[in-house]
C-alpha positions in Angstrom: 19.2 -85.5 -30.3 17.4 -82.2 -29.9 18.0 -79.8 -32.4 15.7 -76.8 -30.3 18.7 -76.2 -27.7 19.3 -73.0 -27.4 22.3 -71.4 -25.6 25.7 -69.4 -26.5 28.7 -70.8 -27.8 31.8 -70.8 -26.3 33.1 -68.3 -28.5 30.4 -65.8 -27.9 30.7 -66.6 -23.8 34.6 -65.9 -24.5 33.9 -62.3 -26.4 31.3 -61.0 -23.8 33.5 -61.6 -20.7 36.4 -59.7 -22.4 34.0 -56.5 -23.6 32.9 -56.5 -20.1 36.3 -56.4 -18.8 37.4 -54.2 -21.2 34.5 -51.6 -20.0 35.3 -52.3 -16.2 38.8 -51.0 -16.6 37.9 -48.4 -18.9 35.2 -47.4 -16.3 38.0 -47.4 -13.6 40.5 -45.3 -15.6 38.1 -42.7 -16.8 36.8 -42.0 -13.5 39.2 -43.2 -10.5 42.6 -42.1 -12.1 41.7 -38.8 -12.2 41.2 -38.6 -8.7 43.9 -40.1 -7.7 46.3 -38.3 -9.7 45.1 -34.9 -8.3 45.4 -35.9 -4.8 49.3 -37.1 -5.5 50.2 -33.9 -7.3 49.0 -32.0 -4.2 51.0 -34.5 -1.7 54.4 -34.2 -4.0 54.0 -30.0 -4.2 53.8 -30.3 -0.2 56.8 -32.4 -0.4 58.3 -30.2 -2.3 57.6 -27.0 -0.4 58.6 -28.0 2.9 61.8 -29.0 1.8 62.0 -25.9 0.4 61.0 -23.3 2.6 63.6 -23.0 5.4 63.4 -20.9 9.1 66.9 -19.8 9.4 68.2 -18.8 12.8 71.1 -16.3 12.0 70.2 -13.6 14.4 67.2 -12.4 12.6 64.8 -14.9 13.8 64.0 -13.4 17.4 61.5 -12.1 19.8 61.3 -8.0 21.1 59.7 -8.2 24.0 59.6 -4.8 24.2 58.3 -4.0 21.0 55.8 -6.8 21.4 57.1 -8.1 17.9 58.9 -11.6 16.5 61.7 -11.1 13.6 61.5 -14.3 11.3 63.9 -14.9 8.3 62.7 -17.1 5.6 64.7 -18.9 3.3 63.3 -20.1 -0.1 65.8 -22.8 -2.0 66.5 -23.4 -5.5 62.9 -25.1 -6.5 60.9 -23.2 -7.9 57.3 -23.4 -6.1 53.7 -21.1 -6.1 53.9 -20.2 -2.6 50.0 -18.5 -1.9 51.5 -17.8 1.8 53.5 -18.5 4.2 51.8 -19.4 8.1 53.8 -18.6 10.8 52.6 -20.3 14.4 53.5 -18.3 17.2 54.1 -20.4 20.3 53.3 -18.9 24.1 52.7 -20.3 27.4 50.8 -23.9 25.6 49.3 -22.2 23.0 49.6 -21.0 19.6 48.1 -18.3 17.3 48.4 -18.3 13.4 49.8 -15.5 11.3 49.6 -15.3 7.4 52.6 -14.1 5.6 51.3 -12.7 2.2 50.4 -9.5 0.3 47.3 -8.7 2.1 48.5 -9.4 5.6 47.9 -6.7 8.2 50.3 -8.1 10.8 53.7 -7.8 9.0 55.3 -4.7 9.5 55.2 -2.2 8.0 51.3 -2.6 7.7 49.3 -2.6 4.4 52.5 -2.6 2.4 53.3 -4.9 -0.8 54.8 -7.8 1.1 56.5 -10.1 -1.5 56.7 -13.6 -0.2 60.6 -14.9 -0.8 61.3 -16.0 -4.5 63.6 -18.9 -5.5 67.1 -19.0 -3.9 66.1 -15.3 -1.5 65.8 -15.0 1.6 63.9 -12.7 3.9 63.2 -11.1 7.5 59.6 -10.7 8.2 58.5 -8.9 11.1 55.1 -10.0 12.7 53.0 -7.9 15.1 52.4 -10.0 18.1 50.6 -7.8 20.2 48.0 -10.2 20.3 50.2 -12.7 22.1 49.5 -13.2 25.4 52.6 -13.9 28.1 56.0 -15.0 26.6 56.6 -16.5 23.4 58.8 -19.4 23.2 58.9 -20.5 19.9 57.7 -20.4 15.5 57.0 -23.1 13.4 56.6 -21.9 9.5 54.0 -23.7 7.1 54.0 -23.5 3.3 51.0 -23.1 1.7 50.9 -23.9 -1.9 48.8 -23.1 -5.1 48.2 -26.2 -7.2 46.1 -25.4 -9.6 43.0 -22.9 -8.4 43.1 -24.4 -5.0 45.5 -23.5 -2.1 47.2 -26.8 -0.2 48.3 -26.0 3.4 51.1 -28.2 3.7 52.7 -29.7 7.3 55.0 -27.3 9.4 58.6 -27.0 7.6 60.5 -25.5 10.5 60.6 -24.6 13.9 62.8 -22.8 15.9 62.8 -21.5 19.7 63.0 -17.7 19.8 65.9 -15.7 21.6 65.6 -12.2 23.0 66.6 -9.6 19.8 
């Protein structure tokens, strides 16, 4: 026999596939959980918040025609959430125009006021300049938009409701 083979036991074989699996998945944890993880904490906040944040239609959720104005009353429930804003879509004749509910809105009456967005378990009336609006409007839809961490989330419309005469 030849006693110059060279080649690698099956030992050493055995050991290298098992470093180099143990590297793949530490590769794959390091840098793909990570990523993942961030994008599900941003889907379960929206979850969250448009369960949360509520359109109610007890006769302060209505359109003035004659002040050219739509009355909206929020409702925030008992989880606690870091709203950024609210967006209100304003529905008339096929289309639709976007307000922000927030503290530097310049569409919520009264204007340039300190508007405080609705805490856990409160509930309030905002009322939104539309002016802008052209023909009748028909209908709102509210949006939640989140803070999750040092970015903002816009999550899917929570409500809608189809606006009477005030």
């Amino acid at each position: 026999m030849d006693k110059n083979r060279k080649g690698i036991s099956a030992v050493v074989a055995t050991v290298m596939i098992i470093l180099i699996t143990v590297a793949s998945v530490t590769v794959v944890w390091v840098a793909v959980i990570p990523m993942i993880s961030d994008k599900l904490d941003s889907s379960t906040v929206c979850l969250d918040a448009v369960s949360q944040i509520q359109l109610l239609d007890e006769g302060y959720t209505c359109w003035d025609d004659a002040a050219d104005t739509v009355s909206i009353q929020v409702k925030h429930g008992s989880s606690p959430l870091e709203l950024a804003d609210i967006q209100v879509l304003v529905s008339s004749g096929g289309d639709t125009t976007m307000f922000k509910v927030s503290n530097d809105t310049t569409t919520v009456t009264p204007v340039g006021a300190n508007i405080p967005l609705p805490g856990v378990n409160e509930e309030k009336v905002y009322v939104i300049d539309t002016s802008s609006v052209s023909g009748d409007v028909s209908s709102v839809q509210i949006a939640p938009v989140v803070a999750v961490g040092t970015d903002e989330e816009i999550c899917d419309v929570s409500d809608t409701r189809t606006l009477p005469d005030c």
